[in-house]
C-alpha positions as CSV (number, residue, x, y, z in Angstrom):
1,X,127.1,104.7,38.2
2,X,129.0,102.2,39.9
3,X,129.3,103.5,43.3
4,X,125.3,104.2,43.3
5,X,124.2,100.8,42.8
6,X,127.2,99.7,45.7
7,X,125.7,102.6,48.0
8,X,122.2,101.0,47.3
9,X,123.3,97.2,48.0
10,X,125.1,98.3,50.8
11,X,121.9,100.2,52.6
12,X,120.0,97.1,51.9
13,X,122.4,94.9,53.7
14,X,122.4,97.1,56.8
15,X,118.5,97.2,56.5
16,X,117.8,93.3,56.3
17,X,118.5,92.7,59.8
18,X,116.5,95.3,61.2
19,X,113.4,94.3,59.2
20,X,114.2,90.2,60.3
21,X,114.3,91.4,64.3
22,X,110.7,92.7,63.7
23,X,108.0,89.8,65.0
24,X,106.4,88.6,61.9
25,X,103.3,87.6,63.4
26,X,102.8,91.5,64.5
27,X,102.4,94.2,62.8
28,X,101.4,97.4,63.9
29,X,100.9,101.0,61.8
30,X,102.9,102.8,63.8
31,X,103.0,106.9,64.9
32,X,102.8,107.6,61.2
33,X,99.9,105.3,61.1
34,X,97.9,106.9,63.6
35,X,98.8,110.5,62.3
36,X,97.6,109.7,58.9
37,X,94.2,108.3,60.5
38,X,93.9,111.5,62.7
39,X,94.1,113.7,60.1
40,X,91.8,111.6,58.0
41,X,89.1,111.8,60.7
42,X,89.6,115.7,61.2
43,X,88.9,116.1,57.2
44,X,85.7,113.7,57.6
45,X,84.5,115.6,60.1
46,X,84.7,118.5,58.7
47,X,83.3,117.7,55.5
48,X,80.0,116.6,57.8
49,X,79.5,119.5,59.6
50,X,80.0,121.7,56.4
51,X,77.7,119.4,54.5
52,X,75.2,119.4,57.3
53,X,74.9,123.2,57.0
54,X,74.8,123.0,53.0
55,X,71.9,120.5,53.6
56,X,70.1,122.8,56.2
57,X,70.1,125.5,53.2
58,X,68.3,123.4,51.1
59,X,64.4,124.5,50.6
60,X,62.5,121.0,49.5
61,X,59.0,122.4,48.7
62,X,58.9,122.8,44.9
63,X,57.5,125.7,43.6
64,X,55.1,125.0,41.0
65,X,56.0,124.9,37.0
66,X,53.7,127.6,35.3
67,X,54.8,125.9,31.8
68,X,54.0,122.3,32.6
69,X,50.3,123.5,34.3
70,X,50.0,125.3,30.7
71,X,50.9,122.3,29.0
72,X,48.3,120.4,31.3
73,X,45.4,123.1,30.7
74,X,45.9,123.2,27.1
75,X,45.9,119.3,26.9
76,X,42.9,119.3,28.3
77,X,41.2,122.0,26.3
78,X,42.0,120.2,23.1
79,X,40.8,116.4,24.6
């Protein structure tokens, strides 16, 4: 266990410089950033169009409910 957590301080050490020559008034995502963002819009996208063909499926006009105009008639037999 030891030589892990000298292996580990070690990689740190050589890391710390890199990070401190980065400007710290700039930071920027990077290729991964964009990538990640890409792929992102490609899934939105998608998920549009598909729900845009799901929507065009739909049928608003409601049929009408033969147990609530029962209801309805034979309230207004009784009243």
């Amino acid at each position: 266990m030891p030589d892990m957590s000298a292996s580990v301080s070690l990689a740190v050490t050589h890391l710390v410089p890199l990070a401190k020559e980065v400007d710290q008034n700039k930071v920027t995502p990077g290729v991964l950033g964009f990538i990640v963002f890409a792929v992102m819009a490609l899934a939105v996208w998608g998920l549009m169009k598909s729900m845009s063909k799901h929507m065009n499926k739909v049928d608003f006009k409601e049929a009408p409910d033969a147990e609530a105009e029962q209801k309805a008639d034979s309230a207004a037999q009784r009243g």
